[in-house]
N, C-alpha and C positions, 0 to 999 in steps of 0.2 A: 154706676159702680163699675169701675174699672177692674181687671182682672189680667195679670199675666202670663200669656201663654208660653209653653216651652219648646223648641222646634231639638231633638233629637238626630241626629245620624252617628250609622255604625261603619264601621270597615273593619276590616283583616288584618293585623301584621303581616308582613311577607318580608321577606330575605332578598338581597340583592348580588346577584352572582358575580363574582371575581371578572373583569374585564380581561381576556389576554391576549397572548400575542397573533398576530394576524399569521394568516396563513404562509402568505410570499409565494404561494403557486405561480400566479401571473408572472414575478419576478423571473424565477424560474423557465419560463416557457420563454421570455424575452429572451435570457441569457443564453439558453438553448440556442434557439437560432442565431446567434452572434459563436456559438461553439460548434455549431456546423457547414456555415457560411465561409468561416476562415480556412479551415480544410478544405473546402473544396475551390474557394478562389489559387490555395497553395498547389492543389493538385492542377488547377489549370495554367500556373506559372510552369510547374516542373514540366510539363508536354510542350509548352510553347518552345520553353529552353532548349530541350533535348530535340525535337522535332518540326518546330515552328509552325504548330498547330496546337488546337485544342484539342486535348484528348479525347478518342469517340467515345471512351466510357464514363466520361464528366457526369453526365446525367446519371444516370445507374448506381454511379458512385455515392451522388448525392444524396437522391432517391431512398439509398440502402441506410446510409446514415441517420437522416433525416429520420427516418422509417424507426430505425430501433430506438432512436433517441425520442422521438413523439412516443413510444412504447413505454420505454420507459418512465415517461415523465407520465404518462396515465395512469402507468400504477402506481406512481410517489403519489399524486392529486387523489387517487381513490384510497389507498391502505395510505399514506403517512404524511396526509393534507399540512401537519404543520414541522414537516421536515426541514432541515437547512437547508436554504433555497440556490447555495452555490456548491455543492460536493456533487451531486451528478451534471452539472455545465462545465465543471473543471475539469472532471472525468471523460464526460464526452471527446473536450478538445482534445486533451493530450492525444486519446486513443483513435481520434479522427487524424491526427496529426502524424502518430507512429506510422497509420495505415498510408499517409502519403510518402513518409521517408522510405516505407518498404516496397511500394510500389517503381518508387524512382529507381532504389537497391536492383528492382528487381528489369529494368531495362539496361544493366549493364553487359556490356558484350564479354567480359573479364569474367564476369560470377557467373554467364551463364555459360561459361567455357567449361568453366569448373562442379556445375552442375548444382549450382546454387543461388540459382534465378530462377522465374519465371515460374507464375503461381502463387508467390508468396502470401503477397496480398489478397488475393483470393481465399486465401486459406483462411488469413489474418480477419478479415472479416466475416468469415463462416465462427471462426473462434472467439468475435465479439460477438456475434446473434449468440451464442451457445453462457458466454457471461453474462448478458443482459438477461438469457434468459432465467439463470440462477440468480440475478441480482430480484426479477421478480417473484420468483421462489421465495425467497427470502424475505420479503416483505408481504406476502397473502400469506402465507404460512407461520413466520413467526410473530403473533401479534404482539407478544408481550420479551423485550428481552431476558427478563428475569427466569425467563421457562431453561434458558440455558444451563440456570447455577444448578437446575438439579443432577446438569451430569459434569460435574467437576472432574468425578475419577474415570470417569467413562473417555472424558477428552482427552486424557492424560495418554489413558492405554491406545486411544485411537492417536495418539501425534506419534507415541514410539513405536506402533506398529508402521504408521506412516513413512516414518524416517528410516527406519528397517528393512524394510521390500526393496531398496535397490542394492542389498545386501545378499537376497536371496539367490542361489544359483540358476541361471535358464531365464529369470525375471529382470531383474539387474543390468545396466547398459552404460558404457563408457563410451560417450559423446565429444567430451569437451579433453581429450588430452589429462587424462588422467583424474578424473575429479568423476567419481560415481553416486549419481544425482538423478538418473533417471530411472524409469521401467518401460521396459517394453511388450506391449500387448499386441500381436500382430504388427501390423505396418503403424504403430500408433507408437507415439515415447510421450508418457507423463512424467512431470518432475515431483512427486508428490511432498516435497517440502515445501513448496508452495501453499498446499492447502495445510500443513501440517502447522504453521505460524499461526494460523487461526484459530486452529483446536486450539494450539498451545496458551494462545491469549485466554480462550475461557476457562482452562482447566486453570491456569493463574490468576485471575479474577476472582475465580470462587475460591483456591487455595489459600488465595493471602486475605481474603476479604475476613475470613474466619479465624485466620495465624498472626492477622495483623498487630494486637493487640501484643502477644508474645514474643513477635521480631521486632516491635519495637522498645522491649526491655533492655537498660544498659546495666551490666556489672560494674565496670568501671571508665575513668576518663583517663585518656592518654592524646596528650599533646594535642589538646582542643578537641578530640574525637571523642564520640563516645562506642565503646567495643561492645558486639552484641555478648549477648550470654553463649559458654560452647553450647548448648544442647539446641540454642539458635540458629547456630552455623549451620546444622545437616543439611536443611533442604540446600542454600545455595553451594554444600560443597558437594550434592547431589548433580543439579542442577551444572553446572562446572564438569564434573565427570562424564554427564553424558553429553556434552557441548566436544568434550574433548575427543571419546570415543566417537563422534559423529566427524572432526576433524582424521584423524587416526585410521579408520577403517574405511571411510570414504572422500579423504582426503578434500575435504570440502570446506574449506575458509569462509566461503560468506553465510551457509545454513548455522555455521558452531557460531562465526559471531553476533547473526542475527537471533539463535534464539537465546543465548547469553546473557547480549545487549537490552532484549524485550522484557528478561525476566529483572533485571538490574534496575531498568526504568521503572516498572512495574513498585516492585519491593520497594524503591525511594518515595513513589507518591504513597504507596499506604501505610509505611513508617515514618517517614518525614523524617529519616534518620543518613544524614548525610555521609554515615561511616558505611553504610551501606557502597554507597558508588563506591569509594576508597577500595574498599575489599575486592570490589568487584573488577576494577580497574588492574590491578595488582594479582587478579586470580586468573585474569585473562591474558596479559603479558605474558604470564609465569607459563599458562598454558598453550602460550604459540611460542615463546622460546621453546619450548620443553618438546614440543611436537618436530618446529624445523628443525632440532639439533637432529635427528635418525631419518626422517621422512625424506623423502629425495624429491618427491611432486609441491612440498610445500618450500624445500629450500631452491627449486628452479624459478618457479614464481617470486619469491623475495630477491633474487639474483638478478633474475630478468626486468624486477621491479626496479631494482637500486643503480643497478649500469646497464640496460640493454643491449648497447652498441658493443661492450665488451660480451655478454652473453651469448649476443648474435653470432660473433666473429666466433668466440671457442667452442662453439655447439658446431662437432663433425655430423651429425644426423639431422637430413632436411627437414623431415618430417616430426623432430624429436621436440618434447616438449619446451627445449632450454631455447630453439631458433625459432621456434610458432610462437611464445609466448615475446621474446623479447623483438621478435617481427611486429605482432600485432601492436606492443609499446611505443615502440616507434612510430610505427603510420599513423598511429590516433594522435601523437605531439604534434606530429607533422602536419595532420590536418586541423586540426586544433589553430598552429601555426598561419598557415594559410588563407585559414579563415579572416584574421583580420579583426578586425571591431564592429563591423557591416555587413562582413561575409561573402561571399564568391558571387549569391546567389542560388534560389534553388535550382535543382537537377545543373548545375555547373562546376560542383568539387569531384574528387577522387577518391573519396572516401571508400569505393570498391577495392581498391589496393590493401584494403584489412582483408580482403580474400573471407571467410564462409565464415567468419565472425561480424561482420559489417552490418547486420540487419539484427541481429541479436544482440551481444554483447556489449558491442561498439556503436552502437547504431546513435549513440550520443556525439561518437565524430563527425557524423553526419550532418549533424544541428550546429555544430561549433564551426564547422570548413565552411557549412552553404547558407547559416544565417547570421555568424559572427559571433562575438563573445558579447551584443546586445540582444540576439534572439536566443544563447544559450541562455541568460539571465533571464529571460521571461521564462523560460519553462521551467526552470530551476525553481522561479519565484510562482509560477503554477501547481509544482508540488510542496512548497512552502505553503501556499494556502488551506488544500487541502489538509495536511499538518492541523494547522492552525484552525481549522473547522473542526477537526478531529480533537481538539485540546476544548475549544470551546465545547462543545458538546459535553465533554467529558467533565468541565466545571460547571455545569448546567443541571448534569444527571443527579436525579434528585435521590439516586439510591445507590450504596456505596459500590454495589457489582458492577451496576451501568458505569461508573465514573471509572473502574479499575480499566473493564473489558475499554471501552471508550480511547483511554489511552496506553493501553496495552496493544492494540490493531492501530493510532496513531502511528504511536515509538516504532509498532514494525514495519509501519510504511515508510517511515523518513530515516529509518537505519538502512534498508533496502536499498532509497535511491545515495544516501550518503554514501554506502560500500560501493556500488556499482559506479556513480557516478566519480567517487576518488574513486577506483580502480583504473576506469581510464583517464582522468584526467592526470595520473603518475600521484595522485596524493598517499596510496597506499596500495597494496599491494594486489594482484587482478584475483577475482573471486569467483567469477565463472555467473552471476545471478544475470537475472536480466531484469531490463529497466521496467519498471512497473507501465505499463498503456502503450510502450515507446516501441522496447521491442517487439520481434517475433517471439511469439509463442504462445499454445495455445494455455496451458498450466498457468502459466503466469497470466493472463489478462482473466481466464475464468475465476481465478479465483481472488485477485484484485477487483471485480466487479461485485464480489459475494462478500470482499470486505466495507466496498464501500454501503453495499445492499446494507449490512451489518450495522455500520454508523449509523444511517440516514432510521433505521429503526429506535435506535436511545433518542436519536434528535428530533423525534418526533415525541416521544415519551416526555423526552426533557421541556420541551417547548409550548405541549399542548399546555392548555390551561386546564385550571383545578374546577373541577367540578361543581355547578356552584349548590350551597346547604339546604340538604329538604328543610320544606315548612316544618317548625316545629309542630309535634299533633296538642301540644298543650297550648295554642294557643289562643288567649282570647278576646272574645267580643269587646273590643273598645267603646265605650258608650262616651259619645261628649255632648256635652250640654250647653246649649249658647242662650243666653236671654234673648227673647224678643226686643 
């Protein structure tokens, strides 16, 4: 008698967690050293040039790069492992890069005549330890960008008290030929619109993330547009007013149009309302006609913009804003000119004849006389990347504040280098900013490094992978049964 038996076995359900995307540290750390490498091979072209030696502080130089950039890149690898693995290599180079044009700036016998040499770069790189080190800030401390949105209004008050302090009496400091954009604390001058672009990006992110809904209502359609509702208009004719008064009282063309331009970009991705830019384009003209017709610091700069060589000649005062400005016009076409396609060569142009703008301002003719208009197009196309890192990101971010703030610190990085970079290259008219990494200064790189700190925190959020799903607790015992 035959009988058969049953052989039984059990197992678990279990869940299989979402695959994502790889970290790219390694990448990262590759790229690194190819963004510290090239600065310092540049710095020992510009001593050869000038001196026909290697400079004895080659190494040191290195050393220090290398140093805050390996820093750096250990706190991307420990807080924000699945960060984009090209916004701090891009950032490195440029600002490794700036640091050699200001170095060269700073062996000229011309600037140091005039007492605007020597030390620079020194300084320059005390002022990137000092941004890298808020760029680490910034990422052990903010783990979650979302922590931001709960101070919406708090950024708001903190950007226009920002912008307001170089308005205050005794605080307050006219640097640049009429344009009052600094403070001064002891032997120190901060620009603090600098940092004020970034408040302003988060109080905007959380403002519109909430109003978006509302400013993107249309009353009616006029000739393909569609017109917001009036009671929609306030904020941007707000926004407009104090862009204006920021132009007007401190006579400052590129803070009114960058933060204008931030809130215009802004308002277009979270409406998707194309009558938006219209308005905005039309509210901005209206508001720099309307400003140059009385101002006399903003119609010397359009003057000196439109014909300099005539500016030059009828300006009786040497030192007067109408013959600095349309001087400085001048020398940067000129070097621009000289440059070529190929370029002079490092530490081999004259780009010193900009006189005590040359290492700030203009520090972009520097790039254009001694590497040509092929080595100005890679850097150009180096902050075109970051851009485009900053956009990606921004379409990545899985939550609609991270997407706003995202490309709201973008749009103010690539409005920055557009105003500055057409200011001197004669596309529109000079603005007094400085180059984000390029140039001198310490306001500008510190708080360029807390923007990119900023991004590389959403790209980390946006990119990590999802969490993969607890075991269910109902689940159960699968029993299968096989005949012998």
């Amino acid at each position: 008698m035959s009988s058969s038996t049953s052989n039984t076995s059990t197992h678990h359900t279990s869940t299989i967690g979402a695959i994502g995307a790889p970290s790219r540290r390694n990448t990262e750390l590759a790229l690194l050293v190819f963004a510290v490498l090239i600065p310092v091979f540049a710095y020992a072209n510009v001593g050869l040039a000038i001196d026909d030696q290697v400079p004895a502080g080659l190494l040191s130089y290195g050393l220090g790069l290398g140093l805050l950039a390996g820093v750096a890149h250990l706190v991307v690898r420990k807080f924000a492992p699945y960060a984009d693995p090209l916004m701090l290599p891009l950032a490195t180079l440029l600002n490794g890069l700036g640091l050699v044009a200001i170095w060269r700036l700073d062996q000229s016998k011309l600037l140091q005549q005039i007492g605007q040499a020597g030390g620079k770069a020194t300084n320059q790189l005390i002022y990137t330890a000092m941004g890298i080190a808020l760029f680490a800030v910034v990422l052990v401390f903010l783990k979650d960008h979302r922590v931001l949105q709960r101070y919406t209004y708090i950024s708001m008050v903190g950007a226009l008290v920002l912008l307001l302090l170089p308005l205050v009496p005794g605080l307050g400091a006219n640097i640049t030929y009429g344009a009052k954009i600094w403070i001064k604390v002891g032997s120190f001058t901060i620009q603090p619109g600098e940092f004020a672009k970034i408040v302003l990006a988060i109080f905007f992110a959380g403002y519109l993330m909430v109003k978006r809904d509302a400013l993107a209502l249309a009353s009616r359609r006029f000739m393909g547009l569609y017109l917001p509702r009036g009671r929609d208009l306030g904020p941007i004719i707000v926004v407009w007013m104090i862009s204006i008064l920021i132009l007007v009282f401190e006579t400052d063309l590129g803070t009114s149009l960058l933060f204008f331009g931030m809130f215009i970009i802004m308002l277009y991705v979270a409406t998707e309302r194309t009558s938006w830019i219209v308005f905005g384009l039309l509210m901005s003209a209206a508001g720099a006609v309307g400003v140059a017709s009385f101002e006399p610091h903003v119609q010397t700069r359009v003057q000196a913009w439109l014909d300099p060589m005539r500016e030059y000649t009828l300006s009786r005062n040497p030192n007067g804003d109408g013959m600095v400005h349309s001087e400085q016009a001048m020398q940067a076409l000129w070097a621009f000119g000289s440059g070529g396609t190929l370029g002079t060569g490092w530490g081999q142009g004259h780009s010193e004849l900009i006189r005590f703008a040359a290492n700030s301002d203009f520090i972009l003719a520097t790039f254009g006389e001694e590497l040509g208009l092929a080595g100005l197009m890679a850097i150009l196309l180096i902050y075109g990347l970051i851009v485009e890192r900053g956009v990606r990101t921004a379409l990545a971010a899985r939550d609609p504040f991270g997407k706003l703030l995202a490309i709201g610190l973008s749009g103010a990085f690539a409005l920055q280098v557009f105003v500055v970079a057409g200011g001197v290259m004669g596309l529109i008219p000079l603005t007094g900013m400085t180059m984000p990494f390029l140039a001198y200064g310490g306001s500008s790189v510190i708080a360029n490094w807390a923007l990119i700190g900023i991004l590389i925190r959403i790209s980390d959020t946006a990119r990590r992978p999802a969490p993969a799903p607890a075991p269910s607790p109902d689940a159960e015992m699968t029993q299968v049964v096989r005949p012998s």
